[in-house]
N, C-alpha and C positions, 0 to 999 in steps of 0.2 A: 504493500500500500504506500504510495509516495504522499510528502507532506502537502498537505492543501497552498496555494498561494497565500492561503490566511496567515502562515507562518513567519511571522513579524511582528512587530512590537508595538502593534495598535490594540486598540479597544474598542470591543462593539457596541460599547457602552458610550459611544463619540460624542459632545454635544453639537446641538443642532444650533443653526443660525435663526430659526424663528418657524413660530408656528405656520403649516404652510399650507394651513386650509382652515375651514370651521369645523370640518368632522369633527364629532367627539371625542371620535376614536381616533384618530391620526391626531388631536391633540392630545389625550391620553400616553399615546408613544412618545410622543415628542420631549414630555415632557421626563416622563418615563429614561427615556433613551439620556439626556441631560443630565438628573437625577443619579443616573448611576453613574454617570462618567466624576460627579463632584462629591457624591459617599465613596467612592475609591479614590480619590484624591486626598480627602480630607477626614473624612471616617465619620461618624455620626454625630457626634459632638462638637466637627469643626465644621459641618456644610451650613448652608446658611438657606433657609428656603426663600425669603428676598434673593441670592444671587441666583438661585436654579429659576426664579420668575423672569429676571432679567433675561436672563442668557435665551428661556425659550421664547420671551416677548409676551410673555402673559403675565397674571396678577397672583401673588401669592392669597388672594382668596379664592382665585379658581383653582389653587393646587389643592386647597382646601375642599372645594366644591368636590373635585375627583376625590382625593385620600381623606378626609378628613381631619388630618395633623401631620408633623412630620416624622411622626413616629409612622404613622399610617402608610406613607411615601416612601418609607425607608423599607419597612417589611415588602412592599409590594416588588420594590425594586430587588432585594433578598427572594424574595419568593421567585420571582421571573429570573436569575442570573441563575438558581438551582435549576427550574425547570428544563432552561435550556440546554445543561448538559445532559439531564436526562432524556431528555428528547432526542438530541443526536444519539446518544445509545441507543433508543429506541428504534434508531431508522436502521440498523448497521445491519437489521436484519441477520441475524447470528443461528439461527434453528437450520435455519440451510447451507451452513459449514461444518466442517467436523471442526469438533472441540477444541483441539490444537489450533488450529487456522482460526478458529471463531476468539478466542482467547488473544492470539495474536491483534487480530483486528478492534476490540476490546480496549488494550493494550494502548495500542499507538494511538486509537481516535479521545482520550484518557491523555495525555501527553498534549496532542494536536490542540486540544482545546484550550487547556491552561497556558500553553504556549503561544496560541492566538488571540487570549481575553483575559491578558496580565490585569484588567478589572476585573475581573470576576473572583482573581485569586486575591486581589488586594479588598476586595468587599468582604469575603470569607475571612483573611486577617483581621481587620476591622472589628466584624461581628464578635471574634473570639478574643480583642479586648475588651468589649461589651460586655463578656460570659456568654454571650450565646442567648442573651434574656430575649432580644426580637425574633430569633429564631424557635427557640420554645413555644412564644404564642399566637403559633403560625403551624396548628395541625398537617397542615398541607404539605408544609415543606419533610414532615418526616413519613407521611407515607410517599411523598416522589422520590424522594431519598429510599427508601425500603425497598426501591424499586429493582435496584442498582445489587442493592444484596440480594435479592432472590434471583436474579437473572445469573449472578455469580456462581449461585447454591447451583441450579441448573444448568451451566455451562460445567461446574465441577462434576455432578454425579453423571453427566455425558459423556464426559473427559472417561471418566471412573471406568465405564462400560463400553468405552470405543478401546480402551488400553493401554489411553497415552496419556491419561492423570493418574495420580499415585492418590488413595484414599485419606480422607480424614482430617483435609482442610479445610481450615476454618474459611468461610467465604467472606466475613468481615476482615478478618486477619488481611487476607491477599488484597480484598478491596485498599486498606490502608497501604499498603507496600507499593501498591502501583501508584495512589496519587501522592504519598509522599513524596517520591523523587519528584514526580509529576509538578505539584506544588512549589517544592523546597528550591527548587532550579528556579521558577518564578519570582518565589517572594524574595529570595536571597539575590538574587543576581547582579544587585550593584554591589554588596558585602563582596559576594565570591569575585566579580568583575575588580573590584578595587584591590583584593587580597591577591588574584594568582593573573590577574590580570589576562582572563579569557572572558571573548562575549558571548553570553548564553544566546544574547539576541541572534545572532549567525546561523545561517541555514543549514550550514553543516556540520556545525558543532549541535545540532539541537537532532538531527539526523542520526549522528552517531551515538549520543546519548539515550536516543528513543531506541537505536535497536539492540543499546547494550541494556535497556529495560525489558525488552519483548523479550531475549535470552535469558535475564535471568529468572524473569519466572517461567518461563517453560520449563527451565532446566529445574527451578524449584518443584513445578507441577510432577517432572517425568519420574515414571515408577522405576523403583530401586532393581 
């Protein structure tokens, strides 16, 4: 699987230059799409819902009108930056590969993603200086999240029965070992960049670290 164009150091979290219709809904995004680009810049504590009204050209009592507060606008933004990586595993369509391959693919689009929406990982740091208190009361975000695990559980007892996973892992466990590196290369990257003086941002250093990830869990997965 080669890495998307998305593979760079942008945000699909971008904001926008102004609202650019009356749709509801396309305001809704708008402001949505802003909103996340300035809680992963600034974290929840330091965004300001005056600047995210500027930046989309509306009034912070219509972000009120949509969220209700900005705790309101911050979970929604939290809830939509989860959904969407679950949704791309969703699409990867994984029941029509074998275990291996489907694992692999798994793997890399886990990688690709946080590699492409360094907000999304900077919104998740954020949150977990927070404690995690907007994500708790936000039911939603832990059954899409649940999702991810069971699909795991099920790609493992596949593995189990095709002959090329080794029994008796945990599906959480590997869940965390894949988006740790996945993560830690994201959130660290100016740390590790300023300390050893390589860019994570780079196409081919991000390449060769994605498939020295897909190697070592298979190699973790494969029966003794």
């Amino acid at each position: 699987m080669s890495l998307p164009e998305a593979l760079s150091d942008t945000s699909a979290g971008s904001s926008t230059k102004g609202v650019r219709s009356r749709d509801p809904e396309q305001t809704r995004r708008d402001i949505l799409d802003t909103a996340t680009h300035v809680f992963a810049e600034k974290g929840f504590s330091g965004a300001r819902v005056d600047e995210i009204a500027a930046q989309t050209r509306t009034t912070k009592r219509m972000i009120y009108y949509y969220f209700g507060s900005k705790e309101g606008l911050y979970g929604a933004v939290i809830e939509r930056a989860y959904g969407r990586i679950r949704d791309a595993e969703r699409s990867l369509e994984l029941g029509a590969l074998p275990a291996a391959q489907a694992m692999r693919r798994l793997v890399e689009a886990t990688f690709n993603h946080h590699h492409a929406d360094p907000s999304f990982v900077r919104l998740v740091a954020g949150e977990n200086i927070e404690g995690g208190r907007h994500v708790r009361g936000i039911p939603s975000i832990a059954r899409r999240n649940a999702e991810v695990v069971s699909t795991m559980q099920r790609l493992l007892d596949r593995g189990v029965r095709e002959g090329s996973f080794r029994p008796g892992v945990d599906p959480l466990d590997l869940h965390l070992l894949i988006n740790g590196v996945s993560f830690h290369r994201v959130s660290n990257r100016h740390t590790l960049g300023a300390i050893f003086g390589r860019d994570l941002r780079d196409p081919e250093v991000a390449r060769m670290q994605r498939n020295m990830l897909v190697e070592a869990v298979l190699a973790y997965l494969r029966p003794a």
